[in-house]
Structure formats: C-alpha cells, structure tokens
C-alpha positions as CSV (number, residue, x, y, z in Angstrom):
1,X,-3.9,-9.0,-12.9
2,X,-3.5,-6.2,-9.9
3,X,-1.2,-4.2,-11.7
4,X,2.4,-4.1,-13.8
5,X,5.3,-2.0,-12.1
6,X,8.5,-1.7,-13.9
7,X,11.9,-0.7,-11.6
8,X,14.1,1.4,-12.4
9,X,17.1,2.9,-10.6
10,X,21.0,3.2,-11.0
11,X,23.5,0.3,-10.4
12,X,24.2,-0.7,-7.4
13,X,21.1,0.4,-5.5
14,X,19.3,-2.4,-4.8
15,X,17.1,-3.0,-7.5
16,X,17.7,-6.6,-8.3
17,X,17.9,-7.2,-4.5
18,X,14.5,-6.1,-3.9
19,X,13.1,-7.8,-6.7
20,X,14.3,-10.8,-5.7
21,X,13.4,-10.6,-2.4
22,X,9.8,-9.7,-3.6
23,X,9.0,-12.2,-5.6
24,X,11.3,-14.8,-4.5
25,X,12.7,-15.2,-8.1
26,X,15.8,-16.5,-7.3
27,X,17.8,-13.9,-10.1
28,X,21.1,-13.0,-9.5
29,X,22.2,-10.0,-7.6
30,X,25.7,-8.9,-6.8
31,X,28.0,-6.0,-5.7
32,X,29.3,-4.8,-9.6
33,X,27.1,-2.9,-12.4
34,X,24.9,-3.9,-14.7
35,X,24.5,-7.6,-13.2
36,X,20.8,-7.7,-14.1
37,X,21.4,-7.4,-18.2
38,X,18.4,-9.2,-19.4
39,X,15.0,-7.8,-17.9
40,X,13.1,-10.0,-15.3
41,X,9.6,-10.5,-14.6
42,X,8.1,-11.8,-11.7
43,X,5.0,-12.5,-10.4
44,X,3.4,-12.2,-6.8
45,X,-0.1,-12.4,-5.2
46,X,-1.7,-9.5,-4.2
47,X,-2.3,-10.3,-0.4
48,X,-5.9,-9.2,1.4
49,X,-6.9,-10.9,4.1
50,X,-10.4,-10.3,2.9
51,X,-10.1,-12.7,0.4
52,X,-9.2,-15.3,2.9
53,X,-12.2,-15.0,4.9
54,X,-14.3,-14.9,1.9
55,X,-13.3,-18.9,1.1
56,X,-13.5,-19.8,4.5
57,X,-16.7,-19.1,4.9
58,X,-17.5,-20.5,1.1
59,X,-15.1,-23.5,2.3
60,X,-13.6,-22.8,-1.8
61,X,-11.6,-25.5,-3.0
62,X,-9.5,-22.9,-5.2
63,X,-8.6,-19.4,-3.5
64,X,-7.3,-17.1,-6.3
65,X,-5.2,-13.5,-5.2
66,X,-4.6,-11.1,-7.7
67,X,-2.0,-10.3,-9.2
68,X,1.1,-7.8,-9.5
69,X,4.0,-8.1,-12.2
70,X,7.5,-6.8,-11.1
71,X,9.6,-5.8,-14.5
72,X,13.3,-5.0,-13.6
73,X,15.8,-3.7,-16.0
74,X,18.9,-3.0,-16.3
75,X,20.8,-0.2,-13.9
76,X,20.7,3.1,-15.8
77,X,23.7,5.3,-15.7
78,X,24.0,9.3,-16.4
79,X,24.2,9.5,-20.0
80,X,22.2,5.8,-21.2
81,X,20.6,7.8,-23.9
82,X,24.3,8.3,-25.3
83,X,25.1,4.6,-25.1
84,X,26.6,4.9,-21.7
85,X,26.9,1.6,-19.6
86,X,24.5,-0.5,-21.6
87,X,22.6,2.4,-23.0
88,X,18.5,2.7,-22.5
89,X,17.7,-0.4,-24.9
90,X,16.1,-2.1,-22.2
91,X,14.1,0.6,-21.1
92,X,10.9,-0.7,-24.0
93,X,10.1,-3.5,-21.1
94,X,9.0,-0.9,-19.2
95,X,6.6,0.6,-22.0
96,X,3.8,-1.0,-20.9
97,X,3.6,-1.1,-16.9
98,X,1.3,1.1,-15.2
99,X,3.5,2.9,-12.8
100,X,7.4,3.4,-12.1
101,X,9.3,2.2,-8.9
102,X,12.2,4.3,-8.6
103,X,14.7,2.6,-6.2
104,X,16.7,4.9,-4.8
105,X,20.0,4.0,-2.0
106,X,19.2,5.7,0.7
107,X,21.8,3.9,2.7
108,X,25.9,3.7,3.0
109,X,27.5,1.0,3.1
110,X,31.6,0.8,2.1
111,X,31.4,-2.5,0.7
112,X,28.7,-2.0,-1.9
113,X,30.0,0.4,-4.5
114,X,28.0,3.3,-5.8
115,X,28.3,4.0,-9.1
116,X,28.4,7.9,-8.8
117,X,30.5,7.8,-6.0
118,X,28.6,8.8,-2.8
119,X,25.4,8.7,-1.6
120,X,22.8,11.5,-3.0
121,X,19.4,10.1,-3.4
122,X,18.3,13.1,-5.1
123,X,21.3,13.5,-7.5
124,X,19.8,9.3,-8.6
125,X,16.4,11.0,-8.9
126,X,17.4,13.4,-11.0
127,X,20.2,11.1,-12.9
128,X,17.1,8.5,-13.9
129,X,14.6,10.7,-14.3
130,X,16.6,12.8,-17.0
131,X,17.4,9.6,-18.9
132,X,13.5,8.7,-19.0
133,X,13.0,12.0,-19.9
134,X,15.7,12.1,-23.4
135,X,14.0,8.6,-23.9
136,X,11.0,9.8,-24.2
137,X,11.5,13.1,-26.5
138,X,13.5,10.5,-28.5
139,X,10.1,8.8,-28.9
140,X,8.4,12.1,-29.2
141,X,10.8,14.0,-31.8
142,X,10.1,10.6,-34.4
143,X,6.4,10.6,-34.1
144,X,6.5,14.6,-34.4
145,X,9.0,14.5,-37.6
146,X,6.2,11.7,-39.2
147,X,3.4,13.5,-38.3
148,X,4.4,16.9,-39.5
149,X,4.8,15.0,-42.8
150,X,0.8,13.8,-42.3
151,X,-0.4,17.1,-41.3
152,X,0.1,18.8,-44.4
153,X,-2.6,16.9,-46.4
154,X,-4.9,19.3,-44.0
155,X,-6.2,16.2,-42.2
156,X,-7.5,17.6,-38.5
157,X,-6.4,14.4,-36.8
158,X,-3.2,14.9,-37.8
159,X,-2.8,19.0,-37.3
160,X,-4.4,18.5,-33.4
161,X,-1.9,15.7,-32.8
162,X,0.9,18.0,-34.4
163,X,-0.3,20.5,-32.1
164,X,0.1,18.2,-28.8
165,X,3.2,16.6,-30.0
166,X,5.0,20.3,-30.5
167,X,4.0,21.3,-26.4
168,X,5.2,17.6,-25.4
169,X,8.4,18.2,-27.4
170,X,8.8,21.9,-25.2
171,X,7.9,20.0,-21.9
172,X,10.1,17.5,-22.0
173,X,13.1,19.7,-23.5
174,X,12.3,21.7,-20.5
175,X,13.2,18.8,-17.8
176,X,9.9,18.5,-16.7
177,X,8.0,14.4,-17.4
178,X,5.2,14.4,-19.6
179,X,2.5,13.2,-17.0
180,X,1.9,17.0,-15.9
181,X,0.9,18.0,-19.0
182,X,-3.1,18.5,-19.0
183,X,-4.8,16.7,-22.7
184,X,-7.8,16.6,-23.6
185,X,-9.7,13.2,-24.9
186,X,-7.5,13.5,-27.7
187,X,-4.8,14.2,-26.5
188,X,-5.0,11.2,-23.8
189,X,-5.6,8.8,-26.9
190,X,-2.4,10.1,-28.4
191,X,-0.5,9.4,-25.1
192,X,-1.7,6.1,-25.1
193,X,-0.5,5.3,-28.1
194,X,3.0,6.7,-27.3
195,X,3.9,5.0,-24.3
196,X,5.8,7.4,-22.8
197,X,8.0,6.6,-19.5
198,X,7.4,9.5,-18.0
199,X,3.7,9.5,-18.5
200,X,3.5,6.9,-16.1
201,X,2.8,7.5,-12.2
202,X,6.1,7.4,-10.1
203,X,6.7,6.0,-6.6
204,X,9.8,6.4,-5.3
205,X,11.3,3.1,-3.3
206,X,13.9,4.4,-0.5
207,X,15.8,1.2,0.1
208,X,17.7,1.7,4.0
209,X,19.4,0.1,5.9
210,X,18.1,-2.6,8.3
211,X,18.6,-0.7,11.2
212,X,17.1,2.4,10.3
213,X,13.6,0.7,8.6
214,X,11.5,2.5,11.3
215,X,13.2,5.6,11.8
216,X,14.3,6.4,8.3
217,X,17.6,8.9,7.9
218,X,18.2,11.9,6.6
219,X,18.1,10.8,3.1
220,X,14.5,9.9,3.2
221,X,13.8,12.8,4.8
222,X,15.1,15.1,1.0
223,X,13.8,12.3,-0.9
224,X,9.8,12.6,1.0
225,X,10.2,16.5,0.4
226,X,10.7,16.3,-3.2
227,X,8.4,14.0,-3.6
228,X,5.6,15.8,-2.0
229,X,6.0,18.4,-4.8
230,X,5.0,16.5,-7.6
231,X,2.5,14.1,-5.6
232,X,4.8,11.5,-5.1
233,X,4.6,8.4,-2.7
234,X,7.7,7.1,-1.4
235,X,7.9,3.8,0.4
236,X,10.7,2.7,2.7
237,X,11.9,-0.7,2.4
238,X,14.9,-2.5,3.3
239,X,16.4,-4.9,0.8
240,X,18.5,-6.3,3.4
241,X,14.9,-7.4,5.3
242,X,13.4,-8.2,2.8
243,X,15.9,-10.8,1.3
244,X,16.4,-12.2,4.6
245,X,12.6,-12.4,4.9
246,X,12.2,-14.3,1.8
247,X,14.6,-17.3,2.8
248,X,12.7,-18.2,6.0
249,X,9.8,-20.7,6.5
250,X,6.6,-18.9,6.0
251,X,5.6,-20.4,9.0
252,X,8.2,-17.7,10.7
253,X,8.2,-15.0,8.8
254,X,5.6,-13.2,11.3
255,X,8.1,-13.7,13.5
256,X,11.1,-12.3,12.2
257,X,8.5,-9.2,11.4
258,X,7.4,-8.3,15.0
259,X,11.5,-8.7,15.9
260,X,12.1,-6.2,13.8
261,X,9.1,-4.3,15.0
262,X,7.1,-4.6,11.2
263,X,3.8,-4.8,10.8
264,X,4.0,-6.2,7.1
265,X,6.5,-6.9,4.7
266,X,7.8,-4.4,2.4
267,X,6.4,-5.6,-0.5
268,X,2.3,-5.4,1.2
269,X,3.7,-1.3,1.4
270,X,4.8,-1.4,-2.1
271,X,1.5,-3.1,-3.1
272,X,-0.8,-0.8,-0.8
273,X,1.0,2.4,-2.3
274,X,0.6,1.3,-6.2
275,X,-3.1,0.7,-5.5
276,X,-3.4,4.1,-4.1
277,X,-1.3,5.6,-6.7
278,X,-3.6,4.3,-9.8
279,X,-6.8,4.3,-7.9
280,X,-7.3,0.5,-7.8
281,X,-10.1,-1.8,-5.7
282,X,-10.4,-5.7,-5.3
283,X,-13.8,-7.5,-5.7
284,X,-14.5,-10.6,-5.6
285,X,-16.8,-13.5,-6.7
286,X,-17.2,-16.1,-4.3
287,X,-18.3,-19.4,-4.6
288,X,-17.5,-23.6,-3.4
289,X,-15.5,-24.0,-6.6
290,X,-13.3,-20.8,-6.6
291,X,-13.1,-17.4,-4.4
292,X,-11.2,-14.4,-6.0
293,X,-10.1,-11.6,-6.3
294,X,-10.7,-8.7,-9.3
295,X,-8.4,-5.7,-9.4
296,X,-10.8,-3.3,-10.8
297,X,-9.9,1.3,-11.3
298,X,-12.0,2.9,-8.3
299,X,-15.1,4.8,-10.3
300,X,-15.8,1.2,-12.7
301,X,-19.4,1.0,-13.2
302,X,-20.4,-3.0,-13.2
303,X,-20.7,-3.4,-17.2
304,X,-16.7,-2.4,-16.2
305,X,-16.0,-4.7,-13.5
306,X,-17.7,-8.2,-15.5
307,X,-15.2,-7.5,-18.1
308,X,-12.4,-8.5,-15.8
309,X,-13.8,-11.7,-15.6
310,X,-14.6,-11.9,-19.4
311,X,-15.7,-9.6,-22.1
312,X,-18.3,-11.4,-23.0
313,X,-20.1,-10.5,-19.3
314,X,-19.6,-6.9,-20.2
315,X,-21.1,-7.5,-23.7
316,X,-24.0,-9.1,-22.5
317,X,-24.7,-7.5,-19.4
318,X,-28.0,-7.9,-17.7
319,X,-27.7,-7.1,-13.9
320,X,-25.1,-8.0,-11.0
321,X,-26.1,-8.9,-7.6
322,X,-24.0,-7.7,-4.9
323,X,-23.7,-7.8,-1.8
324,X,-21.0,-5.6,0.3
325,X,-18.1,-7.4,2.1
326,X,-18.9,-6.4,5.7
327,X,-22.8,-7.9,4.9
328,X,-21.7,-10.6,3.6
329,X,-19.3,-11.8,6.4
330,X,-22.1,-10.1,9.5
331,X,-24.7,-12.6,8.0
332,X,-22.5,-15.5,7.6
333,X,-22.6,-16.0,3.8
334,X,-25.1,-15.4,0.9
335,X,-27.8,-17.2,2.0
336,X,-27.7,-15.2,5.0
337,X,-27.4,-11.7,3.5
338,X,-30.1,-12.7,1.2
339,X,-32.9,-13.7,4.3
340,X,-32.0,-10.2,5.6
341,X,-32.6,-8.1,2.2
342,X,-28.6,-7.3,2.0
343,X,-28.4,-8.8,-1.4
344,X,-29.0,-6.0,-3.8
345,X,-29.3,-6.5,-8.1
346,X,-27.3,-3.7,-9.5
347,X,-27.8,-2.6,-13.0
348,X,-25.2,-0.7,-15.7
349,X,-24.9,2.7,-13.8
350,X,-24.1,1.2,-10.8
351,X,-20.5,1.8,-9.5
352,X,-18.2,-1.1,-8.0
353,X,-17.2,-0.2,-4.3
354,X,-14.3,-2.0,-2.9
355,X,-14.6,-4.9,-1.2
356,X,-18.0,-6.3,-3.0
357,X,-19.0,-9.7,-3.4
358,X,-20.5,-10.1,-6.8
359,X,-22.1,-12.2,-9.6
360,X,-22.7,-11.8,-12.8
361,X,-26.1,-12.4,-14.7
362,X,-25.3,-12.2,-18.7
363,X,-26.7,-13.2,-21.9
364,X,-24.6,-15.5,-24.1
C-alpha cells in the first residue's frame, strides 16, 4: 500500500470525474447532485520509473508497484451535518485515509451546474471544511460527554484525556481543524483513536479547465494563497484531460500528453504531492522472481521498513543488506555492487533512504 486518500468536495465539482479518470473505474459521473451516493474505492499503481529499471536489470518475472487507494464520497452540501442533501453519513469512509483531497471547481462552465450558484473556490473550501469541522466536534462532544463520566473515579488516564478533549472541543468550535493543535504522546494516541477528519493532512485538487492546465486562472491563484497559510499543497488537474486521457490506448497517451504540453498525468502530481505531504519513500527488494516496491514514512529505521514486507521480519530482525539505487544500477546489479564493496549490512539503527535496494536477513 502507498497510501489511502479520501475526496471530498461539493456537488458538481468534479469529484467523481476525477476519480474515474484516475483509476479508470468506470463509475458513473453526471451533470446533477449527489450522483455518486454510495462511496467508491479504487485502486492504482504507484508509478516510478525506478522500479522499472530495477526488473530489467533483474529480468523479474513479476514487477509489483505500490499502491494508492482513491475513496470518493458523496458531494457535501452547506449544512450536511443538519441532514442537508444526503447529510455527512458517508463521511465514516473517509475515517481511515491518510490525507484529504479537496476538489475544488476552479473552472466555469454554463452547462455544468454549481450547486451554490457561481464559481468561488474559496467559498467550497470554507463550505467543506466547516462540515468536516461540525463532524468532527460531533465525534469529539460524545467521547468528551463519556469520558467526563470516566474521569471522576480520579483515573489520570482519563482526567489527561478530559483535559485534551476540552481544548479540541474549543478548537474546533472556533473554526479552526484539529490538525494544528500541538499533543503530546498522549495526546497523539488519543487522536488516533478518534479519527478525526480534520486531523488528517489536506491537499487541495484545483480541477480547470483544459485550456488553462498550464497557465492556471485566477481562481487558483486565491485558492494557492490560502493554502500557503496553513501549509497546504494544491495540485492542478483537469478532469476534462484526465478523462479523455484514460480512454486512449496506453500506447498513446504520451502523445496526447506532449500535445497538450504535459509532462505527466495528473494523477503522477496527485501521487508525487501525497508522498510529500505525509513524508513517504519507496524501497524495493529485487530479485528474478519478483521486483517491488515498499512505501515506507521517510525517518523508518530497517526493523520498520521489513515490517512492510511482514511482521515477522521486524520481529526477528537480524541485519539488512543494502545497497543504494544509483549503485546498484552504476554496477549493473548485485553482483556487481557487491565486487566493488557497495553492498553494505545495515543493522536496527540504521535508517531507510529512498530509493534502496534491500534484503532481509531474519530469524523464524
């Protein structure tokens, strides 16, 4: 698994249009709210060309990616935590992702209706991110009312985590998402265990028009500068492209791309920016049978990183051998990097870098 990414967005913005388009799931999408009622998951190979030339060289009969879960939900609507349009009950799929995509319209179009009316991409911001926000101190005000009950036997536990609960209940009342407040061990443990939406990290998706996918609008533009205030990424992608994209041959989609003067496809930004946003590395074990990929948090130490694999490596841990990507493919392979003293044995303090080739020595 790279990573899980839930969507979220109003009605009408492109949310089901981009999903789609990204993992080619073949859902419906249409020009009325609340077609996507049910949530849908999809799921999509992280690309990195590294990985490629790692099974080349191996010749690998099995190349595996990682890989990144798309969960979209239902369009929310100013006032979902009152029941309005179809309410926040889908909003629990989205408990356990590890970061938000916030689809915002960021384009105009007089045949595709917008739900408030006119286009005002930070208006939607605020629109969705006040829903999360009463849908969380929903969450917060139940676990507060239990554990008040709890405190009063005098347990610690339960008077520290009455303590954090009473500052969440003031942050969120205040507007502001619960991933700014600074916790303690503790505290971090508690927030865990809640689940909160607005715990998680954001990124905002500004989904243009076609033509303006490398020059961006004046939408963009407000959306990047409130973004930049509470460390935000936002990525520009054009459902339109993308949709398009996803119905040609693979064999031309390079094509299309340099046509419309792209690099990439949106999703490799959307992928790239989620990486960056939770601090996430690939490395991989290579081999004739299989060559993959490990999607790993940037700081792992190797116990860490085997347990990706299985827990049983971490349990029994003995030593890795690694040998850095850029070695490994300079010397032509393991052999190769091992005749030229590149193929180092790691113990349990050392720390994964991106990008390393590694193996696993374990006791049962």
């Amino acid at each position: 698994m790279g990573f899980r990414c839930g969507i979220v967005g109003l009605p009408n913005v492109g949310k089901s249009t981009i999903f789609n388009a990204l993992t080619a799931a073949g859902i419906e999408s249409a020009n009325y709210p609340f077609c996507t009622i049910e949530p849908n998951v999809g799921m999509v190979p992280v690309p990195d060309p590294r990985l490629d030339t790692l099974a080349e060289m191996a010749k690998t009969k099995s190349k595996i990616c990682a890989q990144m879960e798309f969960v979209d939900i239902a369009g929310l609507v100013s006032g979902a935590s009152k029941g309005e349009g179809l309410g926040n009950q889908f909003l629990g799929h989205i408990r356990q992702v590890d970061a938000v995509a916030h689809v915002i319209r960021c384009f105009a179009d007089d045949n595709i209706v917008h739900v408030e009316g006119s286009i005002d991409p930070l208006r939607d911001r605020e629109v969705i991110n006040t829903e999360l926000i009463l849908a969380d101190l929903d969450t917060v005000e139940k676990r507060l009312k239990k554990t008040a009950s709890q405190a009063k036997s005098g347990d610690k536990l339960f008077k520290t985590q009455l303590t954090i609960l009473e500052e969440l209940e003031k942050l969120l009342n205040d507007g502001k998402p619960a991933r700014i407040m600074e916790l303690d061990d503790a505290g971090q443990k508690l927030m865990r265990e809640l689940c909160l939406l607005t715990a998680k990290p954001v990124l905002y998706v500004a989904n243009v028009a076609e033509e303006e996918i490398l020059t961006g609008n004046q939408w963009v533009d407000q959306l990047r500068e409130v973004a930049a205030g509470e460390d935000a990424t936002v990525v520009m992608i054009s459902g339109a492209i993308e949709e398009e994209l996803s119905n040609l041959p693979p064999e031309e989609r390079q094509e299309f791309l340099e046509d419309m003067g792209l690099s990439e496809p949106g999703l490799h930004r959307l992928i790239k920016a989620g990486y960056q946003l939770l601090g996430l590395i690939n490395y991989f074990t290579v081999g004739e049978k299989e060559t993959r990929a490990w999607t790993i948090t940037k700081g792992t130490k190797a116990p860490g990183a085997a347990a990706a694999i299985h827990t049983d490596f971490e349990k029994g841990f003995i030593r890795a051998e690694v040998i850095a990507y850029d070695d490994f493919v300079a010397c032509g392979g393991e052999a190769g990097a091992k005749e030229k003293g590149l193929l180092r044995l790691e113990g349990k303090e050392y720390v994964v870098q991106d990008g390393d080739c590694m193996h696993f020595r374990f006791n049962v």
